[in-house]
C-alpha positions as CSV (number, residue, x, y, z in Angstrom):
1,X,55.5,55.8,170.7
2,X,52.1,54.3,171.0
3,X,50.3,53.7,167.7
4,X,47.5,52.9,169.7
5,X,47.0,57.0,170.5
6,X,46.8,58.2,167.2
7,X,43.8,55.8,166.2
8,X,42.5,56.5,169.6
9,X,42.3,60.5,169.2
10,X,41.7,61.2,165.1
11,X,42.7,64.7,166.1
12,X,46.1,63.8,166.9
13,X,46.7,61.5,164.2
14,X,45.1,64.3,161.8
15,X,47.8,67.0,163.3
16,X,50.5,65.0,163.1
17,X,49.5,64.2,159.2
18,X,48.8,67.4,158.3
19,X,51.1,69.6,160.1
20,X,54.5,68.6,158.0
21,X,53.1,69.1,154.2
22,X,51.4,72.6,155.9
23,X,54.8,73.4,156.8
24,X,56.7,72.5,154.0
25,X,54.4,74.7,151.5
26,X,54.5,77.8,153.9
27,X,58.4,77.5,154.1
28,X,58.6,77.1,150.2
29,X,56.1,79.6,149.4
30,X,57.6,82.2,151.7
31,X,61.3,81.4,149.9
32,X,59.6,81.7,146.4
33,X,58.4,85.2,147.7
34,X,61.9,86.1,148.8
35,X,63.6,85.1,145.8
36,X,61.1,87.1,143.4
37,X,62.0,89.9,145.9
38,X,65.6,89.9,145.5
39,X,65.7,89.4,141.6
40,X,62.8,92.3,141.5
41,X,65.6,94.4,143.4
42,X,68.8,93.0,141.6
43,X,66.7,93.7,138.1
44,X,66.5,96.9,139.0
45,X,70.2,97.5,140.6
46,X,71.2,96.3,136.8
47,X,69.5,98.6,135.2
48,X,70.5,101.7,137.4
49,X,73.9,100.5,137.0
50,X,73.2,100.8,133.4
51,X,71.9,104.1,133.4
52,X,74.4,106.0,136.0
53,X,76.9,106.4,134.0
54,X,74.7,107.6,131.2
55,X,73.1,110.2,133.4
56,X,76.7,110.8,135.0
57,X,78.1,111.9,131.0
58,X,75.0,114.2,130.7
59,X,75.2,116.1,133.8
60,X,79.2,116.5,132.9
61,X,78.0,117.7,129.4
62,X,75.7,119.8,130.4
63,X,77.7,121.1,133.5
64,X,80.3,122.3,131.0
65,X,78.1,123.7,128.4
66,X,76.7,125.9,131.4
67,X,80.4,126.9,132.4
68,X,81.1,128.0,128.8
69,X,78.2,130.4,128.9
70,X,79.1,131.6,132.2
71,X,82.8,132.3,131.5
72,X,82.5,133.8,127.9
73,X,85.9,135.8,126.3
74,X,85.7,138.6,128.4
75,X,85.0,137.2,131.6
76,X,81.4,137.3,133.5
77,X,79.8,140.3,134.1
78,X,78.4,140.2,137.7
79,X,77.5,143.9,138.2
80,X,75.9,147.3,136.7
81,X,79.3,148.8,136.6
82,X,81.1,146.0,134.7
83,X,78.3,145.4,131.7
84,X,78.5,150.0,131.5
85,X,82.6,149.2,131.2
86,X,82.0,146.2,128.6
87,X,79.5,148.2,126.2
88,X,81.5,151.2,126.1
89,X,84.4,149.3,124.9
90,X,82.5,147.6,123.0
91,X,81.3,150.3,121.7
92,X,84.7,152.1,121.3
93,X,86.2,149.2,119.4
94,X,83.4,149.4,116.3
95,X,83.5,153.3,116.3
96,X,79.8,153.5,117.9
97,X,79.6,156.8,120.0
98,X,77.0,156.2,122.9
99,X,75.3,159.3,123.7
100,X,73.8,157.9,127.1
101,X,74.1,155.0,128.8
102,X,71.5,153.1,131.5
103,X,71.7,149.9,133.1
104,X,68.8,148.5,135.8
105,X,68.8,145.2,137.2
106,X,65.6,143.6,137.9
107,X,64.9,139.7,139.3
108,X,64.0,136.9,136.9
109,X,60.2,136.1,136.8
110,X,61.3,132.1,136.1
111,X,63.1,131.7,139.4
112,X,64.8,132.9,141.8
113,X,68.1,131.9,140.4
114,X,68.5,134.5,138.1
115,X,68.6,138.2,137.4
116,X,68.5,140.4,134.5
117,X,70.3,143.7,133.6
118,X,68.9,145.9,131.1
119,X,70.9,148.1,129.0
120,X,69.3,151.1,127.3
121,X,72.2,152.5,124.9
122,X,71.5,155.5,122.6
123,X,74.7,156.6,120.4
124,X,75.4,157.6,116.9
125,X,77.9,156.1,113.5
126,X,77.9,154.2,110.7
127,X,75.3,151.7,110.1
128,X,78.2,149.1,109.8
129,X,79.0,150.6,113.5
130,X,75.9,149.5,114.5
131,X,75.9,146.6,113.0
132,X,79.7,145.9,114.6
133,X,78.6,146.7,118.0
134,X,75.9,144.8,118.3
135,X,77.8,142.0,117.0
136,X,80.6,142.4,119.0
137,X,78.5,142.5,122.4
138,X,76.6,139.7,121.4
139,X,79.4,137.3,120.7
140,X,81.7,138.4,123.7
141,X,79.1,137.4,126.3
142,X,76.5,134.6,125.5
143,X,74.0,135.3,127.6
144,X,73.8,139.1,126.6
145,X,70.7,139.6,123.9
146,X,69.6,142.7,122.1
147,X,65.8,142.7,123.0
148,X,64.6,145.9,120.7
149,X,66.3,148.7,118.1
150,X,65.4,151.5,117.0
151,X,67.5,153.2,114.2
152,X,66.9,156.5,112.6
153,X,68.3,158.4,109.7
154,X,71.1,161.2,110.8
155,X,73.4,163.1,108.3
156,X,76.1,162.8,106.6
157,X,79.8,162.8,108.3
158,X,82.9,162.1,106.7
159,X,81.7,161.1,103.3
160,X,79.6,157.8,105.4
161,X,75.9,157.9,106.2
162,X,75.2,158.1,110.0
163,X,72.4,157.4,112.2
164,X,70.8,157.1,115.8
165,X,70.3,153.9,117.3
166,X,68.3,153.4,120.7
167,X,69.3,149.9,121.4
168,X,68.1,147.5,124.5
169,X,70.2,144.9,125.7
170,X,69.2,142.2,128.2
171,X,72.3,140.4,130.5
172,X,71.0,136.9,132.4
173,X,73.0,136.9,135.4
174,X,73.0,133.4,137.5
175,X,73.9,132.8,140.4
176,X,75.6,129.7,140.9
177,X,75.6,129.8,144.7
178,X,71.9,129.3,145.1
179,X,72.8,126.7,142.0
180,X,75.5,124.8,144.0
181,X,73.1,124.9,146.9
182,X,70.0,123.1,145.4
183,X,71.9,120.4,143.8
């Protein structure tokens, strides 16, 4: 090479000073970008990888706390016909004699997820029969709450006070297809 070009043309000579420190500062300044980028990204793989199992142990918890409620002692009640059999044993084991017996089902305002039988019972015993039905319904299916009574004052039968209870019961029922579906 000819010195004689580059102090001939300053253009040249100015190009081929400037070019290689232009160069090397673009190179390095696009590897600093990419290696901020990659710890960004492995930062945040750490801390997912930290979390995951976490979140995995909460969904299991809560998944099972969910299956407790839905399979209670005497099985899940699914229909009209099946919460009618379970009150009137219910009823039959605390000595409570229902008079009538109504069940509708109507669709949860929350979602669409779940429905809601209502139970109007009207029957007559013991205030401790009551007491023992209610109990007993309550504690054989966890989702089933008593949502109003009304008791009044009968007679006398067999030594023991009786009275007339008009009691509402409300049944959440899920179901865990459209669950299963969503998730």
């Amino acid at each position: 090479m000819d010195i004689g070009k580059f102090k001939a043309s300053r253009g040249r000579l100015t190009a081929w000073i400037m070019i290689p420190p232009v160069l090397i500062v673009g190179l390095g300044l696009t590897s600093f970008a990419l290696k901020l980028q990659s710890e960004w990204k492995l930062e945040r793989a750490q801390v997912l990888q930290e979390l995951l199992p976490r979140a995995a142990a909460s969904q299991a918890e809560a998944d099972a706390l969910f299956q407790e409620f839905l399979a209670s002692e005497s099985g899940a009640i699914t229909s009209e016909d099946e919460l009618i059999s379970f009150l009137q044993n219910a009823a039959h084991q605390a000595d409570f004699v229902v008079d009538s017996l109504k069940v509708e089902r109507r669709e949860s305002a929350a979602n669409n997820q779940a429905a809601v039988l209502t139970a109007s019972v009207k029957g007559t015993g013991t205030f401790l029969a009551v007491q023992t039905f209610m109990g007993d319904a309550a504690m054989r299916q966890y989702l089933l709450s008593e949502s109003s009574l009304q008791i009044s004052q009968g007679g006398k039968s067999s030594g023991a006070e009786s009275c007339r209870a008009e009691i509402r019961f409300e049944l959440i029922l899920f179901d865990t297809s459209k669950m299963d579906e969503g998730a």
